[in-house]
matplotlib code that plots the C-alpha trace (Angstrom):
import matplotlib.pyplot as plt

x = [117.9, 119.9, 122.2, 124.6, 127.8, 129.0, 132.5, 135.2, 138.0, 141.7, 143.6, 147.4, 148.7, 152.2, 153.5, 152.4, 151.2, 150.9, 149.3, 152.4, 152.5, 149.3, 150.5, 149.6, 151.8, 151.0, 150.8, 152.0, 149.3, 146.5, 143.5, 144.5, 145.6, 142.9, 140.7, 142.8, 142.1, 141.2, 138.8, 136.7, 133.0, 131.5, 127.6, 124.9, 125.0, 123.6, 123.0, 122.9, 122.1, 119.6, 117.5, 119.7, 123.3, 126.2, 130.3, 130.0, 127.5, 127.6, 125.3, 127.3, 127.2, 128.3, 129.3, 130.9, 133.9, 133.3, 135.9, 133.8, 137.1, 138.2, 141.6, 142.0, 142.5, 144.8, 142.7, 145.3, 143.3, 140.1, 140.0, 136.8, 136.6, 132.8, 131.5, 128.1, 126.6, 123.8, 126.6, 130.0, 131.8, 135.3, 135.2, 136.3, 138.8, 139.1, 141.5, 141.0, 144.2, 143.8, 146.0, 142.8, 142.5, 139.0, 138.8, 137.0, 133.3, 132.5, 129.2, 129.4, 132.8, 133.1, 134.7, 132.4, 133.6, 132.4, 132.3, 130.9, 128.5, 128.9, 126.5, 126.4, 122.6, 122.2, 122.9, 120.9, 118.1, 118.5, 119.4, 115.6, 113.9, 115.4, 117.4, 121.3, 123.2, 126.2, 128.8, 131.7, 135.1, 136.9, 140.3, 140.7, 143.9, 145.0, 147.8, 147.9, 149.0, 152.2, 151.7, 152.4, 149.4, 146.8, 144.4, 140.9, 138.2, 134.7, 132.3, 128.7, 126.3, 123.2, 121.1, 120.5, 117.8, 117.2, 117.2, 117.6, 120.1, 119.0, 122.0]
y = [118.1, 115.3, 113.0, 115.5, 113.8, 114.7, 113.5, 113.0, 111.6, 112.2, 114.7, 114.4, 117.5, 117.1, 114.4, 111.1, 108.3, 104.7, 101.8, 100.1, 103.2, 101.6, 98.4, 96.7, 95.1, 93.2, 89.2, 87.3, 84.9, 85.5, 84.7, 87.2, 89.6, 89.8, 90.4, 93.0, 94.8, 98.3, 100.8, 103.6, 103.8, 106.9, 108.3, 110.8, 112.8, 116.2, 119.9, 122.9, 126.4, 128.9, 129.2, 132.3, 130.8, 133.2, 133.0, 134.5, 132.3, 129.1, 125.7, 123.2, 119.3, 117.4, 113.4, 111.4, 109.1, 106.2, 103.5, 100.5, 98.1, 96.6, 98.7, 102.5, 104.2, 107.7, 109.7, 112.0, 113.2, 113.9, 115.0, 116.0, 117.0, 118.5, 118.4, 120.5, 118.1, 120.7, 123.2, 123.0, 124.0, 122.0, 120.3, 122.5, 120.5, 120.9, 119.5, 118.4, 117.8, 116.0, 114.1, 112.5, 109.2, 107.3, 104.3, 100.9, 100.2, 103.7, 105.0, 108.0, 108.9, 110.5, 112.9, 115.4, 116.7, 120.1, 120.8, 124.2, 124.5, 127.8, 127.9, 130.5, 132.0, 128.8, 126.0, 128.1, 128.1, 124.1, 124.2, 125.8, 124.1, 120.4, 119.9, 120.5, 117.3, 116.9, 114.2, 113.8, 112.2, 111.8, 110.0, 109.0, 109.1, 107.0, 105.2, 101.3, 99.3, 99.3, 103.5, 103.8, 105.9, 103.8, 105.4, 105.0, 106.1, 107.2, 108.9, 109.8, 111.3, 113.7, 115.7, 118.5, 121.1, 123.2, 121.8, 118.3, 116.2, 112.6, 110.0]
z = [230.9, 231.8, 234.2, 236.0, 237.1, 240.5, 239.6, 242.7, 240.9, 242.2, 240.2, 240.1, 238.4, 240.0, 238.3, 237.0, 238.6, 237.1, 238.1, 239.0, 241.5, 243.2, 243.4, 240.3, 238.1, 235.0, 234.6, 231.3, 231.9, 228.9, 231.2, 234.3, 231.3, 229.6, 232.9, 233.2, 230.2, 230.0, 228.4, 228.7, 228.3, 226.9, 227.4, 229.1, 226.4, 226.8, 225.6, 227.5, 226.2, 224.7, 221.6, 220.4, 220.9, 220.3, 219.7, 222.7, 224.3, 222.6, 223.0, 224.9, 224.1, 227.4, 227.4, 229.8, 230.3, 232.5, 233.8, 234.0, 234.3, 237.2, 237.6, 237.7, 234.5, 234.1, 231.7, 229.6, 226.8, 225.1, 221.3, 219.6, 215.9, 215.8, 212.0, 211.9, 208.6, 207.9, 206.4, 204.4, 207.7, 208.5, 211.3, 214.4, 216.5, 220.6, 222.9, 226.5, 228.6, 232.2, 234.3, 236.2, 237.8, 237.0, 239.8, 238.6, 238.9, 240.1, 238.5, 240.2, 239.3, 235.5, 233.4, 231.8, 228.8, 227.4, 223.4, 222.5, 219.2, 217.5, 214.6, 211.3, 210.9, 208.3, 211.0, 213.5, 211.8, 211.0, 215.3, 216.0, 213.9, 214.8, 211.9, 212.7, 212.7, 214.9, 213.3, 217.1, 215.8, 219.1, 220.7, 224.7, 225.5, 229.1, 230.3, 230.3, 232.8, 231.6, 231.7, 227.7, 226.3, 224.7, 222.3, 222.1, 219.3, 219.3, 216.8, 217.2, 215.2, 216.8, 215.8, 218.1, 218.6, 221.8, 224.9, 223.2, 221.9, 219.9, 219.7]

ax = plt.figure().add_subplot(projection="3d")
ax.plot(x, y, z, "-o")
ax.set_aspect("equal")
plt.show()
């Protein structure tokens, strides 16, 4: 089906922690600045579900946020817009609050996000037979190193049918 993330990350839903909290603090020299820059990397894309999905029981697209920087990131939120491009739905909108620390260079360490797929009859039908394109819009929000929010796009376009998703 696909990579499965085992995610340990530390979660700190009692207040906030920064970087400066761990014992970083941030250089005005360009070169050690800009090794310090952050980002987050996004991938494993997967589906999960049945060949009759319902509102009830809807087909679930999975990605995951990696931090493949060399200082922790705070992950604060995830965004998705889902557009389903076989249809004239408007684009359904979901919203993923977290207060979760990602450490540096740690593959195993991710944050799976889950976006359910609810399809009319029409984009059902597209779904079984291979044909239902997926357009993702998205936003990361995580704290910088100087713990203002810094925002991070993404947009990916799949076509989905059961049991597989195509990037």
């Amino acid at each position: 089906m696909g990579i499965r993330c085992a995610a340990r990350s530390c979660r700190f839903p009692a207040g906030l922690v920064t970087q400066s909290d761990l014992g970083y603090h941030p250089t005005p020299d360009p070169v050690l600045r800009f090794s310090q820059q952050q980002w987050l990397d996004i991938g494993n894309w997967t589906i999960e579900g049945n060949d009759t999905p319902t509102d009830d029981d809807p087909v679930e697209c999975k990605f995951e946020i990696f931090n493949n920087t060399s200082l922790p990131i705070t992950l604060r939120r995830v965004t998705t817009d889902v557009l389903l491009m076989n249809s004239r739905s408007k684009p359904r909108s979901y919203e993923v609050t977290e207060n979760l620390m990602l450490p540096p260079h740690a593959p195993s360490s991710c944050y799976v996000v889950r976006v359910p797929i609810t399809m009319n009859e029409q984009q059902l039908k597209s779904y079984r037979k291979g044909e239902l394109f997926v357009h993702f819009d998205g936003a990361i929000a995580f704290l910088g190193p100087d713990a203002s929010e810094v925002p991070q796009r993404f947009q990916q376009l799949t076509n989905l049918k059961p049991g597989k998703i195509s990037l």
